[in-house]
Every structure is written in structure tokens, then in C-alpha cells.
C-alpha atoms as an extended CHARMM CRD file, in Angstrom:
* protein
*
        78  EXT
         1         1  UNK       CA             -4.4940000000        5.4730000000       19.8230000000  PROA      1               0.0000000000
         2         2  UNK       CA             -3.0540000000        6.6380000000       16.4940000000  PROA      2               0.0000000000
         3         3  UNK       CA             -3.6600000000        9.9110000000       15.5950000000  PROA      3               0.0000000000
         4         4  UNK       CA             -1.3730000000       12.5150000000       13.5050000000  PROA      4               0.0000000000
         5         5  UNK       CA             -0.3420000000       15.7910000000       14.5070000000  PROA      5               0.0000000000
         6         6  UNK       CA              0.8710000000       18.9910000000       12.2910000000  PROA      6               0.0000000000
         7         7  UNK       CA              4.3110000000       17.1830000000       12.2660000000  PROA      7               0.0000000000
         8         8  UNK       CA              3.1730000000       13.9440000000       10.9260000000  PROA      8               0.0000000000
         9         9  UNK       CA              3.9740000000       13.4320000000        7.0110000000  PROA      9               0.0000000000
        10        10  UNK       CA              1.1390000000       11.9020000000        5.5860000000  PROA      10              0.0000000000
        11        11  UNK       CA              3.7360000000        9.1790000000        3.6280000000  PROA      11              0.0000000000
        12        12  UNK       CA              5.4810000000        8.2580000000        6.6100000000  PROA      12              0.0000000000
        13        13  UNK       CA              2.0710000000        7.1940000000        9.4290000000  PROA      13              0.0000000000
        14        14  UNK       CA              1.3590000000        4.1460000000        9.9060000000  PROA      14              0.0000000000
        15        15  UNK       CA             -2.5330000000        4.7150000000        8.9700000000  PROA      15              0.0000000000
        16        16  UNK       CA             -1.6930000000        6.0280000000        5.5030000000  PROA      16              0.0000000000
        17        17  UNK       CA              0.6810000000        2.5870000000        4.6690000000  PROA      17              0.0000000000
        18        18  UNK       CA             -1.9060000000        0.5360000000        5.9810000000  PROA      18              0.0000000000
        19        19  UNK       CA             -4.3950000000        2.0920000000        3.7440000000  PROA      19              0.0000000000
        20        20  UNK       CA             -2.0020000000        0.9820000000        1.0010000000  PROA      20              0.0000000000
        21        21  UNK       CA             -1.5180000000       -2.3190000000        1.4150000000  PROA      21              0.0000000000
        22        22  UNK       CA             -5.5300000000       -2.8930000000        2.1570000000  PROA      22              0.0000000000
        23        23  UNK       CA             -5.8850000000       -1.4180000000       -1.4620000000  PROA      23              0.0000000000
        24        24  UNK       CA             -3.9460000000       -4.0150000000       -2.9990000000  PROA      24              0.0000000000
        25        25  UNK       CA             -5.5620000000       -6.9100000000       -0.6320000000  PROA      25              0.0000000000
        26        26  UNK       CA             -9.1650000000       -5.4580000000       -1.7480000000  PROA      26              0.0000000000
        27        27  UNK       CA             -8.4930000000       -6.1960000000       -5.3110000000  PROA      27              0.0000000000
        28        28  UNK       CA             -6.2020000000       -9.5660000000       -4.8600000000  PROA      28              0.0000000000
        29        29  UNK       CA             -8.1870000000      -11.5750000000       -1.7860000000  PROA      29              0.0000000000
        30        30  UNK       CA             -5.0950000000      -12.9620000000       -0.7140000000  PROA      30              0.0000000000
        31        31  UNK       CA             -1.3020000000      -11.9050000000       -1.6020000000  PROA      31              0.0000000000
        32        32  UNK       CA              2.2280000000      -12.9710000000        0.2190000000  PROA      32              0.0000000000
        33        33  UNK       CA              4.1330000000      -11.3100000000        2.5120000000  PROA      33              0.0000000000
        34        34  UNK       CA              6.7820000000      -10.3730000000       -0.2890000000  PROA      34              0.0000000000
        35        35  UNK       CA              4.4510000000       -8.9330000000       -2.5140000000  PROA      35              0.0000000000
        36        36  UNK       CA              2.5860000000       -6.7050000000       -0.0420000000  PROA      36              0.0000000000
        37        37  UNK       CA              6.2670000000       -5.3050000000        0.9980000000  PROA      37              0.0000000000
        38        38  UNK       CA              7.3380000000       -4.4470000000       -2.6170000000  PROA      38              0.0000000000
        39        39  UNK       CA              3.8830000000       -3.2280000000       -3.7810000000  PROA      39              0.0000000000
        40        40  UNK       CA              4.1810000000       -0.7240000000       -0.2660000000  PROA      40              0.0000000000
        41        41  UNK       CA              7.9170000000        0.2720000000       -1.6110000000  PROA      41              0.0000000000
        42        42  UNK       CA              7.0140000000        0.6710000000       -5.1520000000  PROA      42              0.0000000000
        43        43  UNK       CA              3.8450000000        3.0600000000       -3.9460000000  PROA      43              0.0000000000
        44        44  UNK       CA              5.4840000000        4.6090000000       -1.1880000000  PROA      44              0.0000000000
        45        45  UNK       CA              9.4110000000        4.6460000000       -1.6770000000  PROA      45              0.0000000000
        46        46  UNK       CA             11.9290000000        3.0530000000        0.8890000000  PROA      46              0.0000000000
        47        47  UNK       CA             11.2990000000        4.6580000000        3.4440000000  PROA      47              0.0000000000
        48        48  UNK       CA              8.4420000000        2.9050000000        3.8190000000  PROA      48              0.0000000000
        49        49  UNK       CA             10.3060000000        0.0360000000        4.7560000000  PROA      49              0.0000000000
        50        50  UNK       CA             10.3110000000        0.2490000000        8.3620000000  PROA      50              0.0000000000
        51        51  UNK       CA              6.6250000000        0.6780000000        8.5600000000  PROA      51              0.0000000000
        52        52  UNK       CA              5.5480000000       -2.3570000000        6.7510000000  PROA      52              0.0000000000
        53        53  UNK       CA              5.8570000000       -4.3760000000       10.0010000000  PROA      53              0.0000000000
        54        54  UNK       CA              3.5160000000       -1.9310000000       12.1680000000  PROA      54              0.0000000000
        55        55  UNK       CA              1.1930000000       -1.1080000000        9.1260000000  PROA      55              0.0000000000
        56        56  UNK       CA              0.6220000000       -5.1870000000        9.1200000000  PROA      56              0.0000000000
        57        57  UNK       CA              0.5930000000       -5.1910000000       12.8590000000  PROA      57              0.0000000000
        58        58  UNK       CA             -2.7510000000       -2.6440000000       12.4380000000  PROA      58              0.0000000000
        59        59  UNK       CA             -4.1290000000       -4.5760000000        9.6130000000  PROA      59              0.0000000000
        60        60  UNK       CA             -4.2940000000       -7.6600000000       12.2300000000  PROA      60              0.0000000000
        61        61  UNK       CA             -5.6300000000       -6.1170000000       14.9270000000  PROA      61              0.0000000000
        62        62  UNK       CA             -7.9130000000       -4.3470000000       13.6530000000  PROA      62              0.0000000000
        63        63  UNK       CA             -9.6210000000       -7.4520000000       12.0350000000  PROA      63              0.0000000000
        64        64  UNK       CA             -8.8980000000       -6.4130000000        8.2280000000  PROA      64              0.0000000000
        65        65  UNK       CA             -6.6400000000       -9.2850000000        7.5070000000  PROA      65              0.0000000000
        66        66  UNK       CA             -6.1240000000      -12.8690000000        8.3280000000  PROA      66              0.0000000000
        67        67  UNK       CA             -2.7570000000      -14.2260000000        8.5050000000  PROA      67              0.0000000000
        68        68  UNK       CA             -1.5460000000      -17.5250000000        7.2040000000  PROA      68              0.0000000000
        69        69  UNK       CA              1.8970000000      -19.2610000000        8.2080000000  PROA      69              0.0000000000
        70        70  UNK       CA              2.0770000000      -21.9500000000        6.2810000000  PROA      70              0.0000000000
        71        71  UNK       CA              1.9200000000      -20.1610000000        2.7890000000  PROA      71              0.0000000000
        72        72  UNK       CA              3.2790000000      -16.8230000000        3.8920000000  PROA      72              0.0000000000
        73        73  UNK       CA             -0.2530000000      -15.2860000000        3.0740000000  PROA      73              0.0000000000
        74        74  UNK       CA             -2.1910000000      -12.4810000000        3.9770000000  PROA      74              0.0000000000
        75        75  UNK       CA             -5.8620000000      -12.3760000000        3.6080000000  PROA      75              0.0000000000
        76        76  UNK       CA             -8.8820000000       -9.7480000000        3.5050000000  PROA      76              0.0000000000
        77        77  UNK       CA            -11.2920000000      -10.4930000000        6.0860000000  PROA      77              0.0000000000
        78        78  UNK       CA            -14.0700000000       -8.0160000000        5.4540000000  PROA      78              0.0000000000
């Protein structure tokens, strides 16, 4: 289970990123891989980089997003 602790910065969790890149999926439906990772750097900063992996790996398990391989896509699934 994820859960933060006084030592957790609220930029750098992997809850608070994924809550970022859901934003952007609730108002486009469906966006690419790419454009997810820059929106997440551009809101964020780099050092958000290493969490875009894991804050997609949540997304996805958690039912909140759909994957597609063939165009690179990522999808809301609410």
C-alpha cells in the first residue's frame, strides 16, 4: 500500500504525480505517452522524471486508464 509519511515531499510521491497526469487525461480523453511525460515535467519539474513510469504503473492498475500499443495512447477509463 502507498501511503506517505512526515518525510514524504508531497512533489516527489507517486500519488501526487498520478493525480497530475489524470488531470490532464480528464480534460483530453486520450493523450500519448510523450505528452503525458512533458505535461508531468512542465507541472512538476525534472525530477519528476523518474516517477512517470510508477505514476502510470498506478494509473493502470488501479483501472483509471487504458493503455494502447499501437498508437502509443493512454486513455481515461472512468
Amino acid at each position: 500500500m502507498i501511503s506517505p509519511d512526515k518525510f514524504t515531499d508531497p512533489l516527489n510521491c507517486v500519488v501526487y504525480n498520478s493525480y497530475i497526469l489524470l488531470r490532464l487525461l480528464v480534460k483530453e480523453k486520450r493523450v500519448t505517452s510523450k505528452r503525458l511525460y512533458d505535461y508531468l515535467i512542465k507541472t512538476v519539474g525534472e525530477s519528476a522524471s523518474v516517477l512517470y513510469v510508477p505514476a502510470m504503473d498506478f494509473l493502470y492498475l488501479v483501472e483509471k486508464i487504458k493503455y494502447n500499443t499501437v498508437d502509443d495512447t493512454a486513455e481515461l477509463t472512468i
